[in-house]
Each structure stands twice: as structure tokens, then as C-alpha cells.
N, C-alpha and C positions, 0 to 999 in steps of 0.2 A: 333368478335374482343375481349372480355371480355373472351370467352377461351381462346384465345391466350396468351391475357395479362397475366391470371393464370401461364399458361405452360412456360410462355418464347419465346412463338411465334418463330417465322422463323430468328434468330438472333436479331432480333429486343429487345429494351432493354425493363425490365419490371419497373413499376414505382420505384419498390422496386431498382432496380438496378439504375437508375437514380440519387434516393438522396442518395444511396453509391457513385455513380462518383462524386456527389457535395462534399465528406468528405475524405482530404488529408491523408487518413487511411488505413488500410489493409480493407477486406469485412468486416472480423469477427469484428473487432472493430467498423467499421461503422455503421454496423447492430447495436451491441448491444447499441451503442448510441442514433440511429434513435429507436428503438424500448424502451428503455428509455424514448424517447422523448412522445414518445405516450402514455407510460403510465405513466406519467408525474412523471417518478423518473429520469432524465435527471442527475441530477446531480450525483445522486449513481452510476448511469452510467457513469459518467465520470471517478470517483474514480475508480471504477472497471476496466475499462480499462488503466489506470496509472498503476493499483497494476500489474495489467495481462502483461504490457509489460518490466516491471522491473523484475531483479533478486528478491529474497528475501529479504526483509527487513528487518527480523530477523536474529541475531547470532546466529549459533548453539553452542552449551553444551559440546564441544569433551571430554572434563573431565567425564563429568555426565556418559559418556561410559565404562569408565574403576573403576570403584566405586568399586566394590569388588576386583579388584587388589590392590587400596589405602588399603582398609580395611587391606588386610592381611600384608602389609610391615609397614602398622602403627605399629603392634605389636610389631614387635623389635627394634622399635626407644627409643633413651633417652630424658630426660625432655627436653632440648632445641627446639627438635627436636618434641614434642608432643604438644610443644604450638604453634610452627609454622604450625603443621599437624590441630591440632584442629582450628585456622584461618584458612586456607586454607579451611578445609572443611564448614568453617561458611563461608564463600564467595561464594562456591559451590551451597549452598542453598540457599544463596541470591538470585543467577543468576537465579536458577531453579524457586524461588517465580515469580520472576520478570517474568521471559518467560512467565509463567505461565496467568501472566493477558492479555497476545493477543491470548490466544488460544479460537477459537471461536466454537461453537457447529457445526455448516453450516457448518465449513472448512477453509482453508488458507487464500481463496481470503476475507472471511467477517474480518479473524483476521487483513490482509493487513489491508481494508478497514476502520476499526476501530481504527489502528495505523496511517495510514495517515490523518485520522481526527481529531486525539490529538494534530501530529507534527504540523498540517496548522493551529491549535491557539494558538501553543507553543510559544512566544518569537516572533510573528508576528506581524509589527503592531512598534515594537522598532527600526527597524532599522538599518542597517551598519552590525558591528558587535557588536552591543548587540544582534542584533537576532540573528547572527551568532552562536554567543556564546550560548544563551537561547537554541536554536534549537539542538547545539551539548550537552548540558547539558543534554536537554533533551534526545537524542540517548544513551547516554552512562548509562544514569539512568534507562533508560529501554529495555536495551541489544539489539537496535535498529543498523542498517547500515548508519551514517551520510549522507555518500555519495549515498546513495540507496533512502533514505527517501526524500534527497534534490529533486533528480533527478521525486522522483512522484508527489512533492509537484509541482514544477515547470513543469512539464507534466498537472498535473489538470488546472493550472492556463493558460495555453495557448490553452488544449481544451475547457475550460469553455468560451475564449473569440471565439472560431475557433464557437464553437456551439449559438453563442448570432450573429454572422455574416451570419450562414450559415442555420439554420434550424428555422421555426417558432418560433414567440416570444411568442405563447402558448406553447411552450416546458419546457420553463423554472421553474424550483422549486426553491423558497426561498433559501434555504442555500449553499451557495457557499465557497471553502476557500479563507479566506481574500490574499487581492490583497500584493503583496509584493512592499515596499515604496522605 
């Protein structure tokens, strides 16, 4: 019976496949959260799998692409036009600074991960629409997706309760993001 179990036996389910049917999720997410669970980062696993089933939550740079086309039409501009080029390209390098603090060494999903962890204690916690508000402040200051971010913050916040219903209460790690009022 215990190869079976290993193999997947004769249709029959294996245990592993049982607490994926307990979790209203795709496999792959179910797993990583079950397997999370066990190794008692439950909650990174949660995060992780928000960031994974969201678009990107980052802006891209479309400007940052054509940079040496700017260079060369800067040249034959007159004064009015060279202070509004030189703003422009100090805004340019704002955005790129800014990008710049989600990029993670790991890759994409740790930068997600480490964005959706700023936004769930940005401006949480106030309220209505001063979170509203704090929350989109926040997006826009760090070249973030409002509507991208909303949607993972509130994905964590409904697996973090689906995983406190459904899987052992030794699963659970300490830090969760705060609950929305």
C-alpha cells in the first residue's frame, strides 16, 4: 500500500492530492501553499502565489527605451524647449531610480513579493478612503499598478483566512498582512 501511495496507485488519490482537493486553487498553487505550510513559511507562500496569479505590478519605462533617440533631437532644440527636455529627462531618472528599488536578485516573483509587502502596510489600518488614498499614493510613488497591487493585497488577505480554515494550525507563521477595516 505505501508504494502505491508513492506512485498514485490505481486512480486512487494520494495523500498529497487530497489536501490539494481541500484548497479552492489551481494544483500548482495548492501545492506551493501546502508545501509552504510544511515548511513553516506559509505565509511567503501565500504572497507568492498572489504575485504568481496577478499581472505585473510593476510600470514599465517605454521612454527609458528610446533614450538615445531623445539624446539626438535634444540637440536642435532652443532654450524653452531645453528646460522642458532637461525636466523631462530628470523625471526619466526618477522613475528608473524608483524601478529600481523592486528589483530583486532571486528575480520577479521576490521583487513582487517584496512590493506587496510595503503596499499591505502602506496606509492600512486608516481606513475608507484615506487608505485608499495612502495606498494609491503609495503606487504612484513607486511606479507601482494601483489596481494590480489592490487586487494581490486582497488575494493574500482571503488566502491567508481560506489557509487558517483549511490547513493545520501548525502552518501558520507570525506575520500576516494586516486585515483591511
Amino acid at each position: 500500500h505505501d508504494r502505491r501511495e508513492n506512485r498514485g496507485g490505481e486512480g486512487d488519490m494520494t495523500a498529497l492530492g487530497r489536501a490539494v482537493a481541500r484548497l479552492p486553487l489551481g494544483v500548482r498553487y495548492a501545492k506551493m501553499l501546502l508545501v509552504g505550510a510544511q515548511a513553516k513559511i506559509l505565509d511567503y507562500a501565500i504572497a507568492a502565489v498572489a504575485v504568481l496569479t496577478e499581472s505585473s505590478p510593476f510600470f514599465c519605462d517605454k521612454e527609458g527605451e528610446d533614450e538615445d533617440q531623445k539624446e539626438k533631437e535634444e540637440e536642435d532644440l532652443d532654450v524653452d524647449q531645453v528646460d522642458a527636455t532637461a525636466l523631462a529627462r530628470q523625471e526619466r531618472e526618477q522613475r528608473r531610480t524608483v524601478a529600481q528599488q523592486w528589483q530583486h536578485p532571486q528575480g520577479d516573483v521576490m521583487a513582487g513579493i517584496q512590493a506587496a509587502g510595503a503596499y499591505a502596510y502602506t496606509g492600512h489600518g486608516a481606513g475608507g478612503s484615506s487608505e485608499k488614498h495612502a495606498c494609491d499614493r503609495f503606487c504612484a510613488a513607486n511606479n507601482l499598478n494601483p489596481v494590480v497591487m489592490s487586487r494581490i493585497h486582497r488575494l493574500r488577505l482571503q488566502l491567508t483566512r481560506m489557509a487558517r480554515l483549511r490547513l493545520p494550525s501548525s502552518a501558520h507563521s507570525p506575520p500576516s498582512p494586516p486585515a483591511d477595516t
